[in-house]
N, C-alpha and C positions, 0 to 999 in steps of 0.2 A: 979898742977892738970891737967888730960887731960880728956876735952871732946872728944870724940869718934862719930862719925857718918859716915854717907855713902852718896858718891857724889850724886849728883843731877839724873844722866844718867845710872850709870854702880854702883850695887847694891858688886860687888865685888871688887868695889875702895872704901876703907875708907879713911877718914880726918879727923885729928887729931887736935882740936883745942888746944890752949896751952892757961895755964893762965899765962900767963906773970905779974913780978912785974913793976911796973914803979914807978920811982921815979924821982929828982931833974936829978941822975947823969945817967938817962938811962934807960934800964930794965931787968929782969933776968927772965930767965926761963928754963924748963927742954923739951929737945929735945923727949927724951927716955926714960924710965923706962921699966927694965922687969916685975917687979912687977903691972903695968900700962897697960902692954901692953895685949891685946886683943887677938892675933892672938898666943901668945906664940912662936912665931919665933924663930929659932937659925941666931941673925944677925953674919956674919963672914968678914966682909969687909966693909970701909968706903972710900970714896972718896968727895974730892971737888972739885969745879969747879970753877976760879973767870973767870968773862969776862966783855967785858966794852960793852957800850949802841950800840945797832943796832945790835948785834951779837944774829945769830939765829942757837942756835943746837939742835940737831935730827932730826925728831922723830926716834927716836930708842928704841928697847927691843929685847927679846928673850923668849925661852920658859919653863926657867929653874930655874929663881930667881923671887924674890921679893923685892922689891925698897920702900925703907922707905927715901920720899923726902922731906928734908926742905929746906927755902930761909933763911939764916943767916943774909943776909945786903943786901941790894937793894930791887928793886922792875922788876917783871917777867911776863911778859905772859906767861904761861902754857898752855900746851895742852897734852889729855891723846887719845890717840888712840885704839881702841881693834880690835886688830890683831889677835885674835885667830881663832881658822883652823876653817873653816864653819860647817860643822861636830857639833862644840862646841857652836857653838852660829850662831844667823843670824843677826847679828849686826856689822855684819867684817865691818872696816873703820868707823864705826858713832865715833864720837870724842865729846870730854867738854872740854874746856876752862873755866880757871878763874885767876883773878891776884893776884899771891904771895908776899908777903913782910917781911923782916926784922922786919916793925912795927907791925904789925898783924900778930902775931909770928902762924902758922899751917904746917904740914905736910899731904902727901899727901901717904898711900900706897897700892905700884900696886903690881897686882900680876900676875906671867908669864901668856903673851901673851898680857900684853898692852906696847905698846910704848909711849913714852912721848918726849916731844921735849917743848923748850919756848926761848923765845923772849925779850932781855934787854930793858926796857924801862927807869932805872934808869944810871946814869952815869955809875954804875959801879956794878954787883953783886956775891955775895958770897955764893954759891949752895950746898950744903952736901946731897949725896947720901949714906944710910947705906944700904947693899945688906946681902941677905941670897942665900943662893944656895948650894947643894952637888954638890961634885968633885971640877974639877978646873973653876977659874974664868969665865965665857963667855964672851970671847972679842970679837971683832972686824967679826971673822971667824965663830962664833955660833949666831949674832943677826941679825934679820932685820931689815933695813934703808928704812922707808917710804920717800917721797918727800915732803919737807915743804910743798910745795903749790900742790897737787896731789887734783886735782875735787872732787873725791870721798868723802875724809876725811869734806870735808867745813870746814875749817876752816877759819874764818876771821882774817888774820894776822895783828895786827897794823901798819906794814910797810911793800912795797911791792918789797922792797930792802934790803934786809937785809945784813949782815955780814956772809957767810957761808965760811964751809971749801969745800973742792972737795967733800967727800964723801955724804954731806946734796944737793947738785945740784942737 
């Protein structure tokens, strides 16, 4: 079963809690159902991400899909940012933070105009992004890349060194 709610901050980010089985050998649960799902989305694209402890990516988004985000194994700092055009909102930059994990199995989904970005705090974690979007995918040349650590956004990072690639500097 999934519980269904809305972040704490930004009434147009849902969270998706999961009822996970737990038993002796572990635990089982259902990421997704369309039958379940809320928003009736057409998902078209899945992505994972593994990365090991201290490595910090994003924030990024764009203005065209919706991100339906779980933590599979590990544990995460997240961060959601709403980058939407001022015009839309006057909350451009305000951000939430909370920490995801493999054991506290929930999903988190954005929809265009917020960025997200998070922070390994476990040795090692295992990220599943499912996207919706018409046309072709939005890479790299269609999203916006905020700065991990930009004033604006406050975020409080766990670590003030992180793991980045070029384009998160």
């Amino acid at each position: 079963m999934q519980n269904w709610t809305k972040s704490k901050k930004f009434p147009e980010v849902s969270v998706c809690n999961h009822d996970a089985h737990y038993d002796y050998r572990g635990n089982l649960w259902t990421i997704w159902s369309s039958r379940l799902d809320p928003s009736k989305l057409k998902f078209n694209h899945d992505k994972v991400s593994v990365s090991k402890k201290n490595v910090l990516r994003g924030i990024h988004g764009d203005y065209k899909s919706h991100k339906y985000i779980t933590v599979l194994y590990g544990e995460l700092f997240f961060a959601v940012v709403d980058y939407r055009k001022p015009n839309e909102n006057q909350n451009k930059l305000e951000s939430e933070t909370m920490v995801l994990s493999g054991d506290r199995p929930r999903s988190i989904l954005l929809p265009p105009g917020f960025g997200n970005g998070f922070f390994v705090l476990s040795d090692s974690v295992v990220f599943h992004y499912k996207w919706c979007y018409e046309g072709n995918y939005p890479d790299v040349e269609e999203q916006f890349t905020i700065k991990w650590d930009d004033d604006r956004h406050q975020i409080s990072w766990p670590h003030n060194n992180p793991i980045l690639q070029d384009r998160d500097k």
